[in-house]
N, C-alpha and C positions, 0 to 999 in steps of 0.2 A: 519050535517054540519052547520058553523054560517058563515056569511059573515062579514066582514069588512065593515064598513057605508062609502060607496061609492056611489055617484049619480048613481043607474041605468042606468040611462039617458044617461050619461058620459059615460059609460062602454059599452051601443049599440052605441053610436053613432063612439065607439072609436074603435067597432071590436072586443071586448074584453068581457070575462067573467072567473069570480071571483067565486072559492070555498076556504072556511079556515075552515079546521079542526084539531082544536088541535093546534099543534106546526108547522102545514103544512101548507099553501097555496098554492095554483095551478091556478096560470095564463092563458090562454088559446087564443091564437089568435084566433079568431071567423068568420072569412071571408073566409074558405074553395073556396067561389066564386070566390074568384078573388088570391087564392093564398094568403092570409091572409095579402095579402100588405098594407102600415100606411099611416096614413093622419098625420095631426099635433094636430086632437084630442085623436088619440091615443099614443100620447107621453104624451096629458094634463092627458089623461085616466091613464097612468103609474105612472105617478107622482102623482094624487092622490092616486092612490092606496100604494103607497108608504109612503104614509102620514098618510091613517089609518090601517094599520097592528096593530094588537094590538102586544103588547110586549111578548106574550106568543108565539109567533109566530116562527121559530128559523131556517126551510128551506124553502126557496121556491122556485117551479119548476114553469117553463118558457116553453108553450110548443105551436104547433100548430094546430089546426084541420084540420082533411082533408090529404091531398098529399105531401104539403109543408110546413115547416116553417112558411117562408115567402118570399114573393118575392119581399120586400122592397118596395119601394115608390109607392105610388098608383099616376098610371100616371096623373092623375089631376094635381098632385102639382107642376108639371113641364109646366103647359101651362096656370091655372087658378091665377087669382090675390088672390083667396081668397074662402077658405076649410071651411063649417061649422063654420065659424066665423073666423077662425084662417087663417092666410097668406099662401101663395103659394110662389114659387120663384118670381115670377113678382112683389107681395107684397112685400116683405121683401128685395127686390131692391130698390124698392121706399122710406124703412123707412130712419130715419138718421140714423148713425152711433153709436152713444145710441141705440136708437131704435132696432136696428136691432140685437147690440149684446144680448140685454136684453131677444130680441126675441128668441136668439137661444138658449144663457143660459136656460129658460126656457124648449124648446125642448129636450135639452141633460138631465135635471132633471128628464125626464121621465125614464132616463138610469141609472143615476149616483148612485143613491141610491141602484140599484142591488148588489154596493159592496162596501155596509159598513158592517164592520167587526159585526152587532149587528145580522145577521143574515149569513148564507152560500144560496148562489146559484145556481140553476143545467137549466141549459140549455137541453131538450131533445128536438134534432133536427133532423127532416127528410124528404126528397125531398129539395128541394132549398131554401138555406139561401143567398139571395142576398141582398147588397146595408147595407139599416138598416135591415134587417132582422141579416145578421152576423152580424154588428154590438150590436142587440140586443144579440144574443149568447155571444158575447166577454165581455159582460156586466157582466154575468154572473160568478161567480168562476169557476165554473167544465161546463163542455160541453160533452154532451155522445148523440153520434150520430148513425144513422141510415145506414144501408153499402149503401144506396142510395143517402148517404149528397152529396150536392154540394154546398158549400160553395162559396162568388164570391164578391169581392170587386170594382162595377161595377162603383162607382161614377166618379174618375177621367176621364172614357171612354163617359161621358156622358158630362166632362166639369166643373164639380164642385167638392168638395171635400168630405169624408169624414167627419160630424163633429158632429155625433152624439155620439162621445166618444169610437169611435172604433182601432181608429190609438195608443192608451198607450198600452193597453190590445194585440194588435195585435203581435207590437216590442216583448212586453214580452214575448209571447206565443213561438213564431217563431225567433225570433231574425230579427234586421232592414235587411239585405241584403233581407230576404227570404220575409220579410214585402214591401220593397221597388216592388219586383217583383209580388206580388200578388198584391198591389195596381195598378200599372201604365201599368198592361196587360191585369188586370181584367178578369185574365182568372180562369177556376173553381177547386177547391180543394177538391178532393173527400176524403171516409172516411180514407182510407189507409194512403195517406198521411197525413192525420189529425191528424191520432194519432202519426205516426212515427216524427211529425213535434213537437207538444208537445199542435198541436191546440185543439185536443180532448183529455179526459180520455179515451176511449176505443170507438170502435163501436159493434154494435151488428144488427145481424137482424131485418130488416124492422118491423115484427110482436114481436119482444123478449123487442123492444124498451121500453116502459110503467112500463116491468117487471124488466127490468136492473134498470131504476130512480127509481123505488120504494125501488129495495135495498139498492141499496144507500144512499137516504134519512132514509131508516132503520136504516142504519151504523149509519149516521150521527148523527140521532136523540140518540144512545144509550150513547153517549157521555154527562157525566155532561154538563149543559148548561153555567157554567159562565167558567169552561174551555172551552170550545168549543170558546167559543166570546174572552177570552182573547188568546188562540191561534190562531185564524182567524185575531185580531189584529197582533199581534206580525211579523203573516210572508207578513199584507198587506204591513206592514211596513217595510220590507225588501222590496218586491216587487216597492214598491215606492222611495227606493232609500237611505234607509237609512243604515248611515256607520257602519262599524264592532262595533266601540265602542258605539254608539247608538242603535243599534239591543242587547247589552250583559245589557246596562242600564235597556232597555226597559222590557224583560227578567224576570233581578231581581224585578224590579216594578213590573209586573204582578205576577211574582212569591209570592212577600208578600202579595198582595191583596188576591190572592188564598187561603193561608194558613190562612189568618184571617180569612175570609170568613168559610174554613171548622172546625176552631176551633169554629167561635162561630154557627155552627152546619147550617149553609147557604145552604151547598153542591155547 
């Protein structure tokens, strides 16, 4: 296995650890102790890691050690001014209005980049995804879950928002009525409903969990790579809101790039 050139440093102090093999990486929340819960270095920790993936690189799984997922916010960030260098809520009250958004753009960059179409993402999740933890799954393209998931969209009940880019991905998965009610009761979502709802791909056994994403990522990977990226384009582009005659444009453009591409022998 090769790693990605990421600050070590970054990557313990984020909770986090990095294997890349081949076309693979495998993320790992690494805090089994406390329920794999995040500071606001490990959103810097995601973000760099997002920055150096090399380009051979084409799925990566998103996973946690231990019992749970995650159990979202590491209660520090709600009482302390200031995480390992990085702001808490009390901080991030005080910045200005620049300041503060810059601050948060930043944190959400930890997420955002899960779904650019240059690579597919697989969330495998088990025991409690709360707060950012589901948000970090929603990040995700695909989500295959554990028949133990508990999904839990806890923020509003704590006073503050979602906003680490969970609330687009949510609407779409579930649609806003069933989004609305998961937000604002923060009550928990197990795996049944997960998938009947459209939250999850499939669930499987606590112990089958590892074996199901590795298929997957099989699947994945058997697929030509510059099809795979320009079909993962095409339908984010749907997903995001684009109209019928924009989706048929988009289509044919990909469509010609493909055909040049396997004429002059690219694959």
């Amino acid at each position: 296995m090769t790693t990605a050139v990421v600050d070590p440093g970054l990557l313990e102090r984020g909770g986090l650890a990095l294997d890349v093999d081949g076309p693979r990486a495998t993320i790992s929340l690494a805090r089994p102790d406390v329920l794999n819960a995040q500071t606001p270095v490990t959103w810097d920790a995601l973000r760099s890691i997002g920055e150096a993936l090399p380009d051979e690189v084409r799925v990566v799984v998103v996973r946690g050690e231990g019992r749970a997922f995650s159990a979202g916010l590491d209660r520090r960030f709600f009482t302390a001014r200031e995480i390992d260098g990085l702001p808490g809520i009390a901080g991030i009250a005080e910045l200005s209005d620049q300041e503060a958004d810059a601050t948060i753009a930043g944190f959400q960059a930890g997420f955002s980049w899960l779904r650019h179409p240059a690579r597919v993402t697989v969330a495998a999740v088990q025991g409690h995804a709360i707060g950012g933890g589901f948000q970090l799954a929603l990040a995700c393209d695909l989500r295959v879950v554990a028949e133990d998931v508990q999904f839990c969209m806890a923020e509003a009940t704590l006073g503050i928002v979602p906003d680490l880019g969970g609330t687009h991905p949510l609407v779409q998965a579930v649609g806003y009525s069933r989004a609305v009610e998961i937000c604002l009761t923060g009550r928990r979502v197990g795996a049944e409903e997960a998938v009947a709802s459209g939250l999850a791909l499939r669930a499987v056994p606590v112990g089958q969990l590892d074996a199901a994403v590795d298929a997957i990522v099989s699947s994945l990977l058997a697929v030509p790579s510059g099809a795979a990226r320009e079909t993962l384009a095409l339908l984010a582009g749907v997903a995001d809101g684009i109209d019928p005659a924009g989706a048929l444009a988009a289509e044919r453009a990909a469509q010609l790039r493909r055909l040049r591409s396997l004429a002059a022998g690219e694959g």
